[in-house]
OpenMM code with the backbone's topology and positions (N, CA, C; nanometers):
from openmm import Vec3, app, unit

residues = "UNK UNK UNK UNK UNK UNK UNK UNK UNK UNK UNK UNK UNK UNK UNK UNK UNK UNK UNK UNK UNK UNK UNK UNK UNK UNK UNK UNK UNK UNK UNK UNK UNK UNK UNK UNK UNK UNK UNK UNK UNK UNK UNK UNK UNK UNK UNK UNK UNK UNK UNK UNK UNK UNK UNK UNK UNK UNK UNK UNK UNK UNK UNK UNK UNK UNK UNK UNK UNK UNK UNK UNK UNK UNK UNK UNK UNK UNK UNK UNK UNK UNK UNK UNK UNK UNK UNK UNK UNK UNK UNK UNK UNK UNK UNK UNK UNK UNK UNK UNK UNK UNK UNK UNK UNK UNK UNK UNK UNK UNK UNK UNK UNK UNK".split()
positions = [
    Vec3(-1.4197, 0.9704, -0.7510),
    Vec3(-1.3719, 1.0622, -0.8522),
    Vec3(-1.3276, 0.9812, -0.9746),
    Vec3(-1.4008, 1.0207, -1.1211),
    Vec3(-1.3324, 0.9532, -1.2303),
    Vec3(-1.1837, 0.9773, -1.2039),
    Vec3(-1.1435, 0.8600, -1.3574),
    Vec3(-0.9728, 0.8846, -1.3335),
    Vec3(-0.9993, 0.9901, -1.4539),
    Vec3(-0.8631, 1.0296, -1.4062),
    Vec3(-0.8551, 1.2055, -1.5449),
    Vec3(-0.8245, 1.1119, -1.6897),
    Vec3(-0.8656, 1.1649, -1.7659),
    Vec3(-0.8978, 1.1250, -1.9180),
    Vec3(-0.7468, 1.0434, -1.9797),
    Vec3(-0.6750, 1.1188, -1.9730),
    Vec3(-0.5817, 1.0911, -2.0260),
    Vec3(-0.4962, 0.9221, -1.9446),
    Vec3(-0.5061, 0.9330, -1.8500),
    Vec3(-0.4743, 0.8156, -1.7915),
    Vec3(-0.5764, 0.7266, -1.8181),
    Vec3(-0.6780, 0.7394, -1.8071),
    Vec3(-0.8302, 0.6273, -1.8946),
    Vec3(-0.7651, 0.6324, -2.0241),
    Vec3(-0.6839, 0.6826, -2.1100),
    Vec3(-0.7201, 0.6745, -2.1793),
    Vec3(-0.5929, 0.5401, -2.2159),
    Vec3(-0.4575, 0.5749, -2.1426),
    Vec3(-0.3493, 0.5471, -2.1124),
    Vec3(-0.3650, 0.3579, -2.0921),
    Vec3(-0.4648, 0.3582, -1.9765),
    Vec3(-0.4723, 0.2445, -1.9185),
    Vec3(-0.5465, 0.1677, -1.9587),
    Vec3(-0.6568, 0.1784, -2.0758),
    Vec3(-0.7755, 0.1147, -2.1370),
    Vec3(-0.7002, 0.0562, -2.2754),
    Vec3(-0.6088, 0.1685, -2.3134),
    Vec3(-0.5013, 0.0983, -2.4329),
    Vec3(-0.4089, 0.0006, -2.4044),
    Vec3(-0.3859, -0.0162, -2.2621),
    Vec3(-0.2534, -0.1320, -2.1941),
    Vec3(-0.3588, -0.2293, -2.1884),
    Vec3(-0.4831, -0.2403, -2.1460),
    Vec3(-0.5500, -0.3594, -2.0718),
    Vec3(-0.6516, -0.3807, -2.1946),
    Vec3(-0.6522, -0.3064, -2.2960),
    Vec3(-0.6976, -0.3646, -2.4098),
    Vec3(-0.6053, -0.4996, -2.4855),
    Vec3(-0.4331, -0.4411, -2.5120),
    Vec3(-0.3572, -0.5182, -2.5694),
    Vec3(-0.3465, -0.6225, -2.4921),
    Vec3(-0.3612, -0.5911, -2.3373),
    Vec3(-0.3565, -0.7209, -2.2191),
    Vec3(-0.4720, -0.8215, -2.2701),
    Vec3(-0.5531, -0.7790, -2.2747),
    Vec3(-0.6814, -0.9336, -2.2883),
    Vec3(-0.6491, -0.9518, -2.4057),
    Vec3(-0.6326, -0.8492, -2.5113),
    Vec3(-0.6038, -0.9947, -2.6894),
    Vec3(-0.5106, -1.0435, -2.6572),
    Vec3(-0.3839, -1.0204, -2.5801),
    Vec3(-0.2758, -1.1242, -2.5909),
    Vec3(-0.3021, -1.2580, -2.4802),
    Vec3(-0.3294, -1.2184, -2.3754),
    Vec3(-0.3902, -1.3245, -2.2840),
    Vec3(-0.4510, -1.4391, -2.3377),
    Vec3(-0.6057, -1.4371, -2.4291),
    Vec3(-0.6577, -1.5122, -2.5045),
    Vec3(-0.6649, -1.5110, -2.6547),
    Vec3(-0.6119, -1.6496, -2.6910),
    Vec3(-0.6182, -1.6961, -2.8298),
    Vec3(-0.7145, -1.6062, -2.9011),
    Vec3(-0.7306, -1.5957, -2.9975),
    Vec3(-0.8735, -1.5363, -3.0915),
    Vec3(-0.9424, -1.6319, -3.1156),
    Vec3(-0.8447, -1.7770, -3.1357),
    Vec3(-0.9665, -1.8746, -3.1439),
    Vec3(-1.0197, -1.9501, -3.0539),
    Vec3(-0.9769, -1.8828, -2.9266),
    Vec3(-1.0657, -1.9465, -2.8283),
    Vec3(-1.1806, -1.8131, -2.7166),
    Vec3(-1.2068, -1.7221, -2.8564),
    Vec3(-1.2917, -1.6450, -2.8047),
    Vec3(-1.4344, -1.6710, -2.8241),
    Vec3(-1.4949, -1.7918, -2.8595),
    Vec3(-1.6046, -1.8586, -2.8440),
    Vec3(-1.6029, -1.9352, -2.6720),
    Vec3(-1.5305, -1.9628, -2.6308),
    Vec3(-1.5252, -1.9786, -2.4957),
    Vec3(-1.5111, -1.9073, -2.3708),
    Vec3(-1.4022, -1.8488, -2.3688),
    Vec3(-1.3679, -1.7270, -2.2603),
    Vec3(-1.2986, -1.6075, -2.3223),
    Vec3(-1.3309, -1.5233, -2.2721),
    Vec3(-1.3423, -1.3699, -2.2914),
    Vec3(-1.2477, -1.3192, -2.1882),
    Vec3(-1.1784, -1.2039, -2.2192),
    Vec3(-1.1552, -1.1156, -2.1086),
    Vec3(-1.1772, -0.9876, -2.1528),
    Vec3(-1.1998, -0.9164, -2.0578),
    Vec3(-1.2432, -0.8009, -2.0775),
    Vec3(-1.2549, -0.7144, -1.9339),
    Vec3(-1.2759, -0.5458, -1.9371),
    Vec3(-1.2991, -0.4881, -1.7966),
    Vec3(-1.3491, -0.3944, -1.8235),
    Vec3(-1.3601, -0.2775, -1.6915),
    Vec3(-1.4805, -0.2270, -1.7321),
    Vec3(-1.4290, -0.1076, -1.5669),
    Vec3(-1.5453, 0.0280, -1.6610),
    Vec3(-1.4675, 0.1218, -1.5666),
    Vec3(-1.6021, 0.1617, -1.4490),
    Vec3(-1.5297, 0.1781, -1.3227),
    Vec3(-1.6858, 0.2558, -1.2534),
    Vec3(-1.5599, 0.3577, -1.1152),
    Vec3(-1.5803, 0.4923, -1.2026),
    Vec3(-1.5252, 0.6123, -1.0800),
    Vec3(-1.3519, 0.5539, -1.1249),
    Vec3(-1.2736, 0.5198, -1.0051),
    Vec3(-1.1417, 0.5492, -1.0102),
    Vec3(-1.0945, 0.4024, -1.0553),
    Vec3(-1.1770, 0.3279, -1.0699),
    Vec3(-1.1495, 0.1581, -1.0465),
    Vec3(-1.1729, 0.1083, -1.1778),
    Vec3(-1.0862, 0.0013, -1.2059),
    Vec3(-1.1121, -0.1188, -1.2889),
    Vec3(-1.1080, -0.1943, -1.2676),
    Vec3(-1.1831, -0.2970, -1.3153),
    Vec3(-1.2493, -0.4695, -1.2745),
    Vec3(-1.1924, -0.5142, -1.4137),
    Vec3(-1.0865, -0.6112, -1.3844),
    Vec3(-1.0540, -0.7037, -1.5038),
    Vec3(-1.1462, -0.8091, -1.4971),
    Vec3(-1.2258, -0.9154, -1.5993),
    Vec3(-1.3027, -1.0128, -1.5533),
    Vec3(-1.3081, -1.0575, -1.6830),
    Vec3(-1.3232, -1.2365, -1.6537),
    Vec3(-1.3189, -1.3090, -1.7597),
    Vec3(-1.4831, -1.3636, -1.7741),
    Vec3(-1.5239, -1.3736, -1.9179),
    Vec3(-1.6579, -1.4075, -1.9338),
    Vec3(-1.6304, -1.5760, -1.9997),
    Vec3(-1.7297, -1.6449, -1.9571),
    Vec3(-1.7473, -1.7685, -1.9896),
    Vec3(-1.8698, -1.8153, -2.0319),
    Vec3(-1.9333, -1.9148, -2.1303),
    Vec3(-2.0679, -1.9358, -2.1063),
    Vec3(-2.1091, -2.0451, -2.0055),
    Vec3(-2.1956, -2.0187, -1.9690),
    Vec3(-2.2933, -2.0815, -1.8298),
    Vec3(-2.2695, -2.2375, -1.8824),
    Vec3(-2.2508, -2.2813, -1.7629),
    Vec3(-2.2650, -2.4368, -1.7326),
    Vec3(-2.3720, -2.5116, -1.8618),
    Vec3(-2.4822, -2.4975, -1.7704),
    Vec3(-2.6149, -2.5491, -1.8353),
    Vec3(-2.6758, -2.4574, -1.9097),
    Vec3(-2.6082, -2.3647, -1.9135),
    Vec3(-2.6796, -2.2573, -2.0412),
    Vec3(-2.5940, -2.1809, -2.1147),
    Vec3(-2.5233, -2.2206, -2.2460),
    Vec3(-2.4165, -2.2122, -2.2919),
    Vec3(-2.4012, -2.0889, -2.3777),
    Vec3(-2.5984, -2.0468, -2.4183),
    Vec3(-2.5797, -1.9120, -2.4645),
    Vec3(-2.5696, -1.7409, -2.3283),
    Vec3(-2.5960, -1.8034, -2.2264),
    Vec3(-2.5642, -1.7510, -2.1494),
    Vec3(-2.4277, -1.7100, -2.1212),
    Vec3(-2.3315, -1.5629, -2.1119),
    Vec3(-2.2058, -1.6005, -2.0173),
    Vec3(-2.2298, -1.5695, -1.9208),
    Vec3(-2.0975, -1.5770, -1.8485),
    Vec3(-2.1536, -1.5387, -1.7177),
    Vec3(-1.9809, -1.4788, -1.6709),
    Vec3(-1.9422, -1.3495, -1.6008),
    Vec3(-1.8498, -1.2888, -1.5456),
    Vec3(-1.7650, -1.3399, -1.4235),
    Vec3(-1.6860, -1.3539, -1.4144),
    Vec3(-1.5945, -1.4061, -1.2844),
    Vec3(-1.4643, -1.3142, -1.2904),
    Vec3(-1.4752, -1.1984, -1.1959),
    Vec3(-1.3709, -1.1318, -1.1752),
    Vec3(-1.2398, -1.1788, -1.1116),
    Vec3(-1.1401, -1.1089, -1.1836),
    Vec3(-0.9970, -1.1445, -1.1851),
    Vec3(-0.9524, -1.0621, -1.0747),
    Vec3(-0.9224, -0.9305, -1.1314),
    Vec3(-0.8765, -0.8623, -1.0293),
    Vec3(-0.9152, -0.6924, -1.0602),
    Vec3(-0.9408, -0.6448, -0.9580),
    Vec3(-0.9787, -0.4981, -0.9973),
    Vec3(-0.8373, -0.3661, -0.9603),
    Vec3(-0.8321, -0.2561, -1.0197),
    Vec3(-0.7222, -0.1658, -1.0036),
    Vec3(-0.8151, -0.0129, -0.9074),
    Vec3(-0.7135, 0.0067, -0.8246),
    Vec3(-0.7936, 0.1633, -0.8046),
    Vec3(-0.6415, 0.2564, -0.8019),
    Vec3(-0.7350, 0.3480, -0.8305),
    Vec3(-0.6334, 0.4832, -0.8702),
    Vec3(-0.6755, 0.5708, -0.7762),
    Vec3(-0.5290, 0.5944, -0.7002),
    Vec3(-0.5321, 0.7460, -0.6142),
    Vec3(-0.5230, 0.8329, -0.6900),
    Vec3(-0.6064, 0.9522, -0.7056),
    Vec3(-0.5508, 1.1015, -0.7974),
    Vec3(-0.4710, 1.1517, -0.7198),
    Vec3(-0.4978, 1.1316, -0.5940),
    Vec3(-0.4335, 1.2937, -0.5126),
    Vec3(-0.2778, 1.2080, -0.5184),
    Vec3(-0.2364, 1.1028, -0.5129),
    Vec3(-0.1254, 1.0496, -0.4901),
    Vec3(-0.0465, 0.9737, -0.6266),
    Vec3(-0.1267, 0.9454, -0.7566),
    Vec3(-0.0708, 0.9405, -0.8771),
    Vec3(-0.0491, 0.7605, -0.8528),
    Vec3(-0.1420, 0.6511, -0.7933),
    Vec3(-0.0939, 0.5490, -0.7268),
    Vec3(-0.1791, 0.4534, -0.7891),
    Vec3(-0.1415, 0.3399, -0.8276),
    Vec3(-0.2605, 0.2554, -0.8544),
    Vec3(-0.2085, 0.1456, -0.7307),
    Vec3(-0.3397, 0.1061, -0.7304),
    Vec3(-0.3482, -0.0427, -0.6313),
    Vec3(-0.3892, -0.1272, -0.6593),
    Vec3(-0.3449, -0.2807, -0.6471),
    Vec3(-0.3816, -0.4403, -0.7110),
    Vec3(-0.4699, -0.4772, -0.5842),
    Vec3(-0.6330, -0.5039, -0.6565),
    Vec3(-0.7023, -0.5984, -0.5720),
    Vec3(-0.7872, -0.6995, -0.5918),
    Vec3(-0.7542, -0.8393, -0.4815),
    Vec3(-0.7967, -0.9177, -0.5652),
    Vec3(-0.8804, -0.9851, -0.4716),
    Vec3(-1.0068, -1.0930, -0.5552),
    Vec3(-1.1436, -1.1344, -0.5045),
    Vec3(-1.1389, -1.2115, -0.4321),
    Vec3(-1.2214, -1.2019, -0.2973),
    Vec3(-1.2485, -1.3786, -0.2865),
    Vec3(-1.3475, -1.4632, -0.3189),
    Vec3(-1.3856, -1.5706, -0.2502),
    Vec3(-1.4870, -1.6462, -0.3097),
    Vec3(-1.6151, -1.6335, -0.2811),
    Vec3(-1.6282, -1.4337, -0.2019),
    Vec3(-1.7611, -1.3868, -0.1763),
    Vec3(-1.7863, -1.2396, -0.2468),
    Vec3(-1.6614, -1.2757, -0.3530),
    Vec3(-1.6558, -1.1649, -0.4651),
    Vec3(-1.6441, -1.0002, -0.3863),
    Vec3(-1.5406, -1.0150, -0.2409),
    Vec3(-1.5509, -0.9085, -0.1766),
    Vec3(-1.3879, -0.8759, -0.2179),
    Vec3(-1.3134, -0.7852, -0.2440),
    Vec3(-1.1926, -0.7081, -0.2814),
    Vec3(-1.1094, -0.6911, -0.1658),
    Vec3(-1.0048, -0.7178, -0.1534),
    Vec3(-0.9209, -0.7220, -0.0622),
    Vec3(-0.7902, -0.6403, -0.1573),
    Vec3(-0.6834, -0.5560, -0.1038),
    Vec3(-0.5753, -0.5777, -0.1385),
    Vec3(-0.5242, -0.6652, -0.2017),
    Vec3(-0.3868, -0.7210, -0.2588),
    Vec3(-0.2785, -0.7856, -0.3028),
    Vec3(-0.2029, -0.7678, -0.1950),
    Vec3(-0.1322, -0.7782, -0.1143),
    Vec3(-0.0820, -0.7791, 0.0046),
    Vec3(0.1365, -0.8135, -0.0519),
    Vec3(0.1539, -0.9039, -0.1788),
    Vec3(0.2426, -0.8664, -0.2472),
    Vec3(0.3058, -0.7331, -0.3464),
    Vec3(0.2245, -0.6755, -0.3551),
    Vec3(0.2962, -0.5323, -0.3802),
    Vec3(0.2147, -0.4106, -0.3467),
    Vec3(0.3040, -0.3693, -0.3432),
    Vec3(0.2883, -0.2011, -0.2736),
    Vec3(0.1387, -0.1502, -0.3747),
    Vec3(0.1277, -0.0028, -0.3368),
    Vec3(0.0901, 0.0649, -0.4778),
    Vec3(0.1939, 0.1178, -0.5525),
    Vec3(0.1644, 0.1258, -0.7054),
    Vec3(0.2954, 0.1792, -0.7937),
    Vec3(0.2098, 0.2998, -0.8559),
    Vec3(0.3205, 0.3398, -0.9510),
    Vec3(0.3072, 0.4917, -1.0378),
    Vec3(0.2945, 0.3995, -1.1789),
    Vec3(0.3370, 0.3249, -1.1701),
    Vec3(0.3449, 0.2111, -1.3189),
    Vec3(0.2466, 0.1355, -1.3207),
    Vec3(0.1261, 0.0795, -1.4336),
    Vec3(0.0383, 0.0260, -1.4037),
    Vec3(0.0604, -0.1035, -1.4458),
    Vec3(0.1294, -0.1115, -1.5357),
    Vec3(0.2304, -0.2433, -1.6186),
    Vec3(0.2894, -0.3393, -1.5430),
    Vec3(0.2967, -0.2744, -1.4285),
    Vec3(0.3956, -0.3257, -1.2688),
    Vec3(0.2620, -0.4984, -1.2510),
    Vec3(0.1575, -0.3879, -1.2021),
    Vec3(0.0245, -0.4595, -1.1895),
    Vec3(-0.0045, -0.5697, -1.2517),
    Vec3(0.0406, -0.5417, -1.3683),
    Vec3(-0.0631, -0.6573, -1.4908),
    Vec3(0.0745, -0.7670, -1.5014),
    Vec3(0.2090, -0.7592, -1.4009),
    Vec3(0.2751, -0.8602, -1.4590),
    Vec3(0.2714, -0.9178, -1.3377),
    Vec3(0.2500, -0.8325, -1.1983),
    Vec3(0.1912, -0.9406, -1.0968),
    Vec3(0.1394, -1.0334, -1.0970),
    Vec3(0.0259, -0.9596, -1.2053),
    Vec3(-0.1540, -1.0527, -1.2101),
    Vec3(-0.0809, -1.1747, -1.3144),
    Vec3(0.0004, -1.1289, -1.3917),
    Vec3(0.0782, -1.2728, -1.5160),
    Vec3(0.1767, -1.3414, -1.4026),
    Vec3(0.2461, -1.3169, -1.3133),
    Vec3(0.3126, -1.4046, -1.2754),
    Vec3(0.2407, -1.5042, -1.1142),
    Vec3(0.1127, -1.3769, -1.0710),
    Vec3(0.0367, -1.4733, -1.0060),
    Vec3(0.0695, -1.5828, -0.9414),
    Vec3(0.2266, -1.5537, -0.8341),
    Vec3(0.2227, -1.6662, -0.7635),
    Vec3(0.1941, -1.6886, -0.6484),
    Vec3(0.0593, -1.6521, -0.6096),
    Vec3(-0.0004, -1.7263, -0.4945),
    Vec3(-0.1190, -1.7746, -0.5788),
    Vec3(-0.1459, -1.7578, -0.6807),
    Vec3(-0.2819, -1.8708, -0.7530),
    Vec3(-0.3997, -1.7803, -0.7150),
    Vec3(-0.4118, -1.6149, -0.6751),
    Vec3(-0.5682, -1.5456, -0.6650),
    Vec3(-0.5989, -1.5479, -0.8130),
    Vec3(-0.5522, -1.4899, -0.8350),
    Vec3(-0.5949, -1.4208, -0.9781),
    Vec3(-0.6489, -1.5548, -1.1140),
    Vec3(-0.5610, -1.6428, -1.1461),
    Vec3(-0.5765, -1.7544, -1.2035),
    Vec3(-0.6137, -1.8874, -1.1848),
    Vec3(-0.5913, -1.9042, -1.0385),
    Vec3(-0.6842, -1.9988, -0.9899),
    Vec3(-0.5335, -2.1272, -1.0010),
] * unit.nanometer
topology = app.Topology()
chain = topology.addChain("A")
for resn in residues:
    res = topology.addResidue(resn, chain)
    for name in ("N", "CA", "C"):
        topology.addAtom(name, app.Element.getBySymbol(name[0]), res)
């Protein structure tokens, strides 16, 4: 189920101001952040260019969000190194999505940032 409009619309304006402040402007010739919507979920993910092919980028997801409707809930989940989604196992689900994005900034078990 999409998320209802108004919360897309809510949460695309938080995680917009989230990636310009995250990365410099002048280091947006290198890495990118950015996300992207599919049904109830968002995929935060940083773009980089390719190793050996520099006009190439290439995506490496951070962490993705899903939204309960029936329960008003978002949930933090984060990748492993077979790009399969697991929980955050440090916090609950919240009603606050802001909760989320300061997890993912204070990141102390090292998923999210490496």
């Amino acid at each position: 189920m999409p998320l209802p409009p108004l919360v897309k619309q809510l949460v695309e304006k938080k995680l917009s101001a989230y990636c310009q402040k995250k990365i410099p402007n002048h280091l947006h010739n290198e890495i990118r952040l950015s996300f992207k919507f599919r049904g109830n979920t968002i995929t935060l993910f940083e773009s980089r260019p390719a190793f050996r092919m520099p006009e190439k980028w290439v995506e490496i997801s951070v962490a993705q969000f899903r939204y309960d409707t029936e329960e008003n809930l978002w949930a933090l989940y984060c990748a492993d190194r077979n790009s399969r989604w697991h929980p955050d196992m440090n916090i609950d689900p919240v009603k606050n999505f802001d909760r989320l994005l300061q997890e993912i900034d204070q990141d102390s078990t090292g998923i999210y940032w490496g």
